[in-house]
C-alpha positions in Angstrom: -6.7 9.8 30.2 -3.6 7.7 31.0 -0.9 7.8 29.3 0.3 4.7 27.4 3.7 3.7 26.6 1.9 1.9 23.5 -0.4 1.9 21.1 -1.4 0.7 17.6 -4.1 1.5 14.8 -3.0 -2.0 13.5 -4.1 -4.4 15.9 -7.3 -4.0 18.4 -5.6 -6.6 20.8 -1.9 -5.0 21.3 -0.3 -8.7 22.7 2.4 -9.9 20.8 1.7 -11.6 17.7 3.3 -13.6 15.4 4.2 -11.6 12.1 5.0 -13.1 8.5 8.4 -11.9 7.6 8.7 -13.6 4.1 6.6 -13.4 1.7 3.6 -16.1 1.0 4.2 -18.3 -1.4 0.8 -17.3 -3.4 1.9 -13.7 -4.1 3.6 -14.5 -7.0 0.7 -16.2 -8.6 -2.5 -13.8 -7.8 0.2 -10.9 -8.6 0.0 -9.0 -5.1 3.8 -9.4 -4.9 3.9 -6.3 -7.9 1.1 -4.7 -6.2 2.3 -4.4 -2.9 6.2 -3.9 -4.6 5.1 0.0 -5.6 5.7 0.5 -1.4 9.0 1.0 -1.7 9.7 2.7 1.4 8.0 0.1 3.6 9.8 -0.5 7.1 10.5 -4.4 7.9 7.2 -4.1 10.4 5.0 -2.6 7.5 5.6 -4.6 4.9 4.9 -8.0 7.7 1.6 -6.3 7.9 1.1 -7.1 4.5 2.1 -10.7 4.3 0.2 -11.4 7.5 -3.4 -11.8 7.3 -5.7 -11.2 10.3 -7.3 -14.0 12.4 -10.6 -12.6 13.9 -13.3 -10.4 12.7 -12.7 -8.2 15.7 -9.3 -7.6 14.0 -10.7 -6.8 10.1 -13.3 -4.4 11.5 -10.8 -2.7 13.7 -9.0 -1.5 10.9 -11.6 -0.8 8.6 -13.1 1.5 10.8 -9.6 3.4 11.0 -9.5 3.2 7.3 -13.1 5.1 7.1 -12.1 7.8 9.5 -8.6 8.6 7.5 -10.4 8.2 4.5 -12.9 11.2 5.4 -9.8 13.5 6.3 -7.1 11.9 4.6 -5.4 15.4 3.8 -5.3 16.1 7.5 -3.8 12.6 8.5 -1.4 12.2 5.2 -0.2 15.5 6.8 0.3 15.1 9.9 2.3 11.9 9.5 4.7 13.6 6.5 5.4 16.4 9.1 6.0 14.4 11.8 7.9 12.1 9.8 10.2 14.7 8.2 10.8 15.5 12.5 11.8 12.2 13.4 14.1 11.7 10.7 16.3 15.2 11.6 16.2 13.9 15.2 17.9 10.5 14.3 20.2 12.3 12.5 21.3 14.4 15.0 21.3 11.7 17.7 23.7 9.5 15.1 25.8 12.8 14.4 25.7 13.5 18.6 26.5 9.7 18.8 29.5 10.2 16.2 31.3 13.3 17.4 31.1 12.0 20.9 30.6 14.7 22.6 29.0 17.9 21.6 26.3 19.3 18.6 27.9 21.9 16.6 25.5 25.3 17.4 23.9 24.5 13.6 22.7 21.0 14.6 21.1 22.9 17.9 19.5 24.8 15.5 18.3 22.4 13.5 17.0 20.3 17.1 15.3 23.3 18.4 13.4 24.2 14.8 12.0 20.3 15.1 10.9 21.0 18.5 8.8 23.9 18.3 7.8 22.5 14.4 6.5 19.2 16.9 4.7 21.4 19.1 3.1 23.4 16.4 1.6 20.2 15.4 0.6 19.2 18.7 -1.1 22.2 19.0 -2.8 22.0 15.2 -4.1 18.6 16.0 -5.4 19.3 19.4 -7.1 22.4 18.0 -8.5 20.5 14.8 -9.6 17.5 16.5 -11.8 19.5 18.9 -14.6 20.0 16.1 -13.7 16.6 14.6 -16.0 13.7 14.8 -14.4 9.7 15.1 -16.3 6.8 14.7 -13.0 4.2 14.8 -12.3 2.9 18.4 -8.3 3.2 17.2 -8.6 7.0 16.3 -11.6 7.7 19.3 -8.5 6.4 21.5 -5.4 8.2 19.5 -7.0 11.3 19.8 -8.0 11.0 23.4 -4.4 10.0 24.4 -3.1 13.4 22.2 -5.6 15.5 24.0 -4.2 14.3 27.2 -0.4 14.3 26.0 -0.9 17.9 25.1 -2.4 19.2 28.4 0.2 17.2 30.1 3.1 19.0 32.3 5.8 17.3 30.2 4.4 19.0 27.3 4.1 22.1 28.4 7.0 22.7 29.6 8.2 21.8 26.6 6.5 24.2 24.7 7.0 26.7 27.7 11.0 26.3 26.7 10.3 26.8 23.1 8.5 30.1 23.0 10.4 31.6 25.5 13.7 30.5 24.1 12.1 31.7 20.3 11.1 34.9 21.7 14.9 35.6 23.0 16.4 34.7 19.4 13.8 36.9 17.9 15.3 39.5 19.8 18.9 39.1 18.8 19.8 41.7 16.4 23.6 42.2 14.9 25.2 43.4 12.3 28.1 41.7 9.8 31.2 43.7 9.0 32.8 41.9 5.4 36.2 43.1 4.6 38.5 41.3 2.1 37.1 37.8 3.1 37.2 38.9 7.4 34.1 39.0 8.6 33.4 40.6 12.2 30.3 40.5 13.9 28.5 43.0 16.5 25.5 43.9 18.4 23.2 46.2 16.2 23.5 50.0 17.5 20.6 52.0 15.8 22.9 52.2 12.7 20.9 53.1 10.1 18.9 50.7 7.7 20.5 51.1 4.2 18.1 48.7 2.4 15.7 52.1 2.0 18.2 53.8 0.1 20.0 51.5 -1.8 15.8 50.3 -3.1 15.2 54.0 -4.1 18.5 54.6 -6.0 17.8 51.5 -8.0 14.1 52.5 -8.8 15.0 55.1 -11.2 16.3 52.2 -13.6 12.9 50.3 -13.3 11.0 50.0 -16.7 7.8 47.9 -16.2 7.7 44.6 -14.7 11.2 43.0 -14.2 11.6 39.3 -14.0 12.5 37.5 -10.4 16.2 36.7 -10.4 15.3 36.2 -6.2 16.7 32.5 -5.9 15.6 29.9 -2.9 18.0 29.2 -0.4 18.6 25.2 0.9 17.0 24.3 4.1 20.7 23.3 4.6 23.7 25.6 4.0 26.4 25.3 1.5 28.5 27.4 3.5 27.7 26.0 6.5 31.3 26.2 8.2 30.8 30.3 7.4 27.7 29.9 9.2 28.8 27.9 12.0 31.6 30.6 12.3 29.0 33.7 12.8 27.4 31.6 15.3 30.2 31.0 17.2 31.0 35.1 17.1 27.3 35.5 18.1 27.2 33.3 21.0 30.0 35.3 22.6 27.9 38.6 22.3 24.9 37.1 23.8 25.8 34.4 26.1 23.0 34.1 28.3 20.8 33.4 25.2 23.0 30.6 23.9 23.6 29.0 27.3 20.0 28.7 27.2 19.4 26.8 24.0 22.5 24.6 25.1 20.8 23.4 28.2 17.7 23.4 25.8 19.4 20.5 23.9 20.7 18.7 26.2 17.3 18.1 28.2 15.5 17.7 24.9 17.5 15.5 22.8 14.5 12.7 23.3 11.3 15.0 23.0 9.1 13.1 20.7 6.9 11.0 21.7 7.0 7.3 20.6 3.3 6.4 20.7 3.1 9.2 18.2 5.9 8.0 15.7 4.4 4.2 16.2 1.2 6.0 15.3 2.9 8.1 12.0 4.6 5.1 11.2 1.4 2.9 10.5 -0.4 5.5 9.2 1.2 4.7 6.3 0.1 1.2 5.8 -3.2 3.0 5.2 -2.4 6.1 3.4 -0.7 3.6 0.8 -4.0 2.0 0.2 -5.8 5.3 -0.1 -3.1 6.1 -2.7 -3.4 3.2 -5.0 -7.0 3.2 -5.2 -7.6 6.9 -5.6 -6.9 6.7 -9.1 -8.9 3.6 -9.6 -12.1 5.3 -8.5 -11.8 8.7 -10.8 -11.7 5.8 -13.4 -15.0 5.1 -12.4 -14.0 1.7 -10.7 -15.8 0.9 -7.7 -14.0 -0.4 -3.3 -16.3 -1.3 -1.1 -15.6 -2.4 2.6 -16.1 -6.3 2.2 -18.5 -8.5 5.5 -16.0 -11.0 6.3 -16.9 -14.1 8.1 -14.9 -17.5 9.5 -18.2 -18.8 8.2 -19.9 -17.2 5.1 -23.2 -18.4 4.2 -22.8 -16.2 1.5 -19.4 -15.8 -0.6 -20.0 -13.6 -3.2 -19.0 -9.7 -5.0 -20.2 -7.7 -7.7 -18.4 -5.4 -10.0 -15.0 -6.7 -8.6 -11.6 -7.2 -11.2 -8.0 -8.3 -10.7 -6.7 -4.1 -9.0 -2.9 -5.1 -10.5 -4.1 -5.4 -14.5 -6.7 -2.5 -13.1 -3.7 -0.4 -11.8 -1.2 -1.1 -15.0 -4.3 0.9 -17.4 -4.6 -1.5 -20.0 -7.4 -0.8 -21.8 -10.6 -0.9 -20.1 -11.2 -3.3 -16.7 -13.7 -5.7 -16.9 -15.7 -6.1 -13.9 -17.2 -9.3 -13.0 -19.6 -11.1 -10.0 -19.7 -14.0 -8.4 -21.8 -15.8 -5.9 -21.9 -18.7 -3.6 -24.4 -19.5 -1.3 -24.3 -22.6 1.2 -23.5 -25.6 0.6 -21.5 -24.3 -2.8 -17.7 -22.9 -2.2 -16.1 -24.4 -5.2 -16.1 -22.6 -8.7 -15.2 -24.0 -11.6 -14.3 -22.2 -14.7 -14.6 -23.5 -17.9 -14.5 -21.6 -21.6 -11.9 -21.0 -24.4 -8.2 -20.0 -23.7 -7.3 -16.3 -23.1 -10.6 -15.3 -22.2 -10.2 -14.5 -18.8 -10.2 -17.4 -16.6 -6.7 -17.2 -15.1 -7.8 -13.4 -13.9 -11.0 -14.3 -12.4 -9.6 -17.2 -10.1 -6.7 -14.8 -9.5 -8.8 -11.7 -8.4 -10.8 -14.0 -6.1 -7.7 -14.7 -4.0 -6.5 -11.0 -3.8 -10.1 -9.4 -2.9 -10.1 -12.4 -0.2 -6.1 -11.2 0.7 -6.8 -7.7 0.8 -9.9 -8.3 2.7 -8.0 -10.5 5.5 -5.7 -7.3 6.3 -8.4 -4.5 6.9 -8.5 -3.1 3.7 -11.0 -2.2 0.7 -11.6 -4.6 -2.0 -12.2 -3.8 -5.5 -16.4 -4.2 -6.3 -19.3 -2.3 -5.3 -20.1 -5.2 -2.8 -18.5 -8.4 -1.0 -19.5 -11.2 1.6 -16.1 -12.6 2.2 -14.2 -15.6 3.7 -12.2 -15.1 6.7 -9.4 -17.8 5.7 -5.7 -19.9 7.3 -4.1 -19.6 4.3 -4.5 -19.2 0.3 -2.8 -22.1 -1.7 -2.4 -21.6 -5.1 -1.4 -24.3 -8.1 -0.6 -22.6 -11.5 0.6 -24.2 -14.3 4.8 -23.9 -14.5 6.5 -24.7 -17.5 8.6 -28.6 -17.2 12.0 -27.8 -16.3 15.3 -29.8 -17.9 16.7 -30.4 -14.5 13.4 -31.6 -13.0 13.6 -35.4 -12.3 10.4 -35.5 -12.9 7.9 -34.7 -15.9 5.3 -32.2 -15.9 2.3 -34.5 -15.0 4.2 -36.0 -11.6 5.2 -32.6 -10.7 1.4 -31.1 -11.2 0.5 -33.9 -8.5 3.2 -33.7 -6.1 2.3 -29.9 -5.7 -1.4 -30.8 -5.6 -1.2 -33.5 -2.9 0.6 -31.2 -0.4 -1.6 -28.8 -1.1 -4.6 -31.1 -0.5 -2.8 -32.7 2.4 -2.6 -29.4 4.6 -5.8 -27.7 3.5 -8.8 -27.0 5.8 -12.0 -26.0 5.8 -10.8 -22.5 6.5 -8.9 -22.6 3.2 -9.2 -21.0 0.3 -7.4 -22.7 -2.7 -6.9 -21.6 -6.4 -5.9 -23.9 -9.2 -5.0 -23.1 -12.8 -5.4 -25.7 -16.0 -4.4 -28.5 -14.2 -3.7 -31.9 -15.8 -3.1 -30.0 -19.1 -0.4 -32.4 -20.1 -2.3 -35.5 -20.1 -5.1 -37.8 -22.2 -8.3 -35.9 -21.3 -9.7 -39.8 -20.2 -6.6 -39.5 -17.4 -7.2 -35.7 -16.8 -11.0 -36.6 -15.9 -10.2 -39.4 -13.6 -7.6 -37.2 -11.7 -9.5 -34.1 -11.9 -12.7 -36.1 -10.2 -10.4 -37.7 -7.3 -9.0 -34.1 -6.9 -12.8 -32.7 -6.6 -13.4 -35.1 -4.1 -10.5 -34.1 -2.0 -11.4 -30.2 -2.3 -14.9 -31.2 -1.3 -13.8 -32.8 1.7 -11.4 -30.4 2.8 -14.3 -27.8 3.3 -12.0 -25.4 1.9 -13.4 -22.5 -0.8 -11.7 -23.5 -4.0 -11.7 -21.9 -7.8 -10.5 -24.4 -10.3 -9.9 -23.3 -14.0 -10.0 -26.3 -16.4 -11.1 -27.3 -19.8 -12.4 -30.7 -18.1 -16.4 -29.9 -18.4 -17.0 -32.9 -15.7 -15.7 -31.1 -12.9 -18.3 -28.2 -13.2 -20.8 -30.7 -12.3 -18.9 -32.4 -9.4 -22.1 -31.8 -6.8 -24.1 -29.5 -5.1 -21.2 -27.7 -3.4 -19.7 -27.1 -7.3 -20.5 -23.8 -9.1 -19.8 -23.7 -13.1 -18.8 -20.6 -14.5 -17.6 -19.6 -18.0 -15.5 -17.1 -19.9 -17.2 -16.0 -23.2 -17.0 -14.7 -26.6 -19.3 -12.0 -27.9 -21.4 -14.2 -30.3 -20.7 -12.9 -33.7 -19.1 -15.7 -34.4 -15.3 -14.3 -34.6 -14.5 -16.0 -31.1 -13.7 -12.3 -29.7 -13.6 -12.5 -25.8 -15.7 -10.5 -23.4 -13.6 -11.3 -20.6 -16.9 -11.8 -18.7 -17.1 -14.6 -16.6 -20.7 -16.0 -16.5 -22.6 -18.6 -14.0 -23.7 -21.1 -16.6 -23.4 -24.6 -17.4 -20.3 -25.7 -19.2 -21.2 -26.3 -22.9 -18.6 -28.9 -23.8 -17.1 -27.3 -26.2 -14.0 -26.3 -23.4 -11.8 -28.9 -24.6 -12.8 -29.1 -28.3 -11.9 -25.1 -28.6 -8.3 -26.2 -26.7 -7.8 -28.7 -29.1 -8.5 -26.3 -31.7 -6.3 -23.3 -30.6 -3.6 -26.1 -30.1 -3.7 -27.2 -33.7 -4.6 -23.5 -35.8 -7.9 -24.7 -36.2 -10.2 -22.3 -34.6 -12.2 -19.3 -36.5 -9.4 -17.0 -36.9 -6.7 -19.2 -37.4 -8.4 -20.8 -40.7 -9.0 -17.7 -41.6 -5.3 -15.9 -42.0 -4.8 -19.3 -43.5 -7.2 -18.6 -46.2 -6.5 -14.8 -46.4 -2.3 -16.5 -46.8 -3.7 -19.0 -49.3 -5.4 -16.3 -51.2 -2.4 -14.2 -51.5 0.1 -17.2 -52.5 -2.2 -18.1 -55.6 -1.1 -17.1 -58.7 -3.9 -15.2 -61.0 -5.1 -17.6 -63.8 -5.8 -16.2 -67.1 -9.8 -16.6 -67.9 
């Protein structure tokens, strides 16, 4: 195979493309901003790959099918990419410490340079050798591994493995002993003199009474006396010059050896191994990812067992899982049912399965039929600010017109109790002229209201409602049910507004009863 000066498990098409640097404006209300926050370590070009949702189908099912092959030998890739990680970061090191000095490596940082290099051909070797019983289905990995196959029986290659045996198999040769005299140390070549070690072990045995307790201690990868160290090197390289003369022209025509389409390649590797890391947990909870059909045009939007992953992920007692379906001409939900009974989550996990969807990944639910969108727009409810000129209502519509301005059929758009702070007569009218718009747009909408008349908008409108358990406490399931709306959304708002609903009244009485004095029968 040819070899590449580029390549990518990101992006099937490897053009230039334009990458979201900032993050969109929706994170912050459907919570992926926290999600996607725990990636702490995320270069500049990683964390893009998160804000940028794909454009094709091409694009989603390229990475998916990456995702399913380091998913079936995640321990080998996780691996790979630590180790040759952990290589590239000495390397710049030593390049910024070369870079610094201005002239030469000290004979420790050599060291240090030719350990990476024969670690990086050890792994060469360990993936050429794995991958030749190892079945792909991924075009991205199919083409990775055939482009290490060839890297590794390439002449560059071998020489520079050639270079590191032989130059290992001199060093494992060197032999010399250390003369330590009132803080002088000498160094010489090793002369048959006897091995003391034996004796000194047998003299000590005689004091041995059953097992004694390890006092060996594990020494830094990097010395704390390193100038002492650096010293006996120096004394070393005078003894056996030919050796050392060797590893310095070893560095200097090795300084560069690792291969950038392989650090591109360990580099986004992590975008993935992230995602098999949050959801790992998830799923020995019993939760269920699936690998979502995504389409520009769905006939079917729909997912079963899905739930908002960030209030999954945070372990708050157990996840509710919910489902939902749309099938042409409906793409517009809307949620109805009392307060704090899981609306908000519903229309929030609906634009983060859609998010997560758009940029290759699993989604939470057993299945989904997905919407390949432009962009997610998001309206949820903000408290009136003091220094606003404006009140809450005017504000509320401003946002919603530029929202309703820009969206397209290819949009998916997500509003939150909207029209809260008016007369429910003016929050009908508004909330019908704002159906109208959503319908036109073509866009894929979920609107959360307490406004029963915009769950029957029209044949493209899908009504939905949060419930209580039916013992007549008001508890809430947190399910979120295809039904009609049963009119009571605004009455049981009215009633949690004023302390009027079942619980409420009954603290009340439960206060009442315990403020009464006892009256003598």
């Amino acid at each position: 195979m040819e070899q590449r000066d580029s390549f990518s498990i990101l992006y099937a098409d490897e053009t230039e493309r334009h990458m979201q640097e900032k993050q969109p404006d929706c994170f912050t209300d459907i919570a992926l901003d926290r999600l996607f926050s725990s990636f702490t370590d995320l270069s500049g070009k990683l964390q893009a790959v998160f804000y940028t949702p794909l454009s094709g189908e091409k694009d989603i099912r390229y990475r998916q099918d990456i995702l399913r092959d380091i998913e079936q030998n995640q321990k080998f890739f996780s691996n790979f990419a630590n180790r040759l990680n952990i290589i590239a970061g000495v390397m710049i090191s030593l390049r910024k410490s070369l870079s610094g000095s201005g002239s030469h490596l000290s004979y420790i940082e050599k060291g240090r340079l030719f350990d990476c290099a024969e670690r990086y051909c050890n792994l060469i070797s360990e993936w050429y050798e794995a991958n030749s019983s190892t079945y792909y289905r991924s075009a991205g990995i199919c083409t990775l591994s055939e482009y290490i196959e060839a890297y590794y029986k390439s002449e560059s290659f071998a020489s520079l493995q050639r270079n590191v045996e032989e130059l290992r198999s001199e060093f494992n040769s060197i032999h010399y002993c250390m003369l330590i005299n009132d803080g002088t140390i000498r160094v010489r070549k090793y002369e048959n003199q006897p091995d003391l070690s034996e004796k000194i072990i047998s003299l000590f045995d005689r004091f041995g009474h059953g097992d004694a307790k390890d006092y060996r201690q594990k020494h830094a990868s990097v010395p704390y006396a390193e100038h002492v160290e650096e010293a006996v090197i120096r004394m070393l390289s005078r003894l056996y010059k030919e050796t050392f003369s060797r590893l310095d022209t070893f560095c200097s025509q090795y300084i560069r050896f690792e291969n950038p389409v392989l650090l591109n390649f360990a580099d986004e590797l992590r975008f993935y191994l992230f995602w098999l890391d949050v959801t790992a947990s998830l799923k020995k909870a019993g939760l269920s990812f699936c690998y979502p059909e995504v389409s520009a045009d769905p006939v079917l939007i729909s997912a079963s067992d899905t739930f908002d992953i960030v209030l999954a992920e945070k372990k708050e007692g157990n996840v509710v899982v919910n489902n939902f379906e749309l099938k042409k001409p409906e793409r517009v939900i809307v949620i109805t049912g009392p307060n704090q009974g899981g609306k908000t989550t519903f229309a929030r996990l609906f634009a983060q399965i859609h998010w997560l969807a758009a940029i290759g990944l699993t989604v939470p639910g057993s299945e989904a039929h997905l919407k390949l969108f432009d962009t997610v727009y998001t309206h949820f409810g903000k408290t009136e600010s003091a220094s606003s000129e404006n009140g809450k209502l005017r504000d509320d519509l401003l946002r919603l017109h530029a929202i309703l301005e820009k969206a397209t059929s290819h949009s998916i758009i997500i509003l939150n109790e909207i029209f809260a702070s008016t007369t429910a007569e003016d929050a009908v009218k508004l909330g019908l002229r704002m159906m109208e718009k959503i319908v036109q747009s073509g866009a894929a909408a979920v609107v959360v209201t307490f406004l029963d008349e915009l769950a029957e908008y029209g044949p493209e409108t899908v009504s939905m409602m949060s419930t209580v358990d039916g013992s007549g406490s008001g508890r809430r399931t947190f399910r979120i049910y295809r039904k009609p709306p049963d009119g009571l959304a605004y009455a049981v708002q009215l009633a949690e507004k004023y302390g009027l609903t079942y619980d409420c009244l009954c603290r009340r009485l439960a206060d009442a009863d315990k403020n009464t004095p006892d009256v003598q029968k």
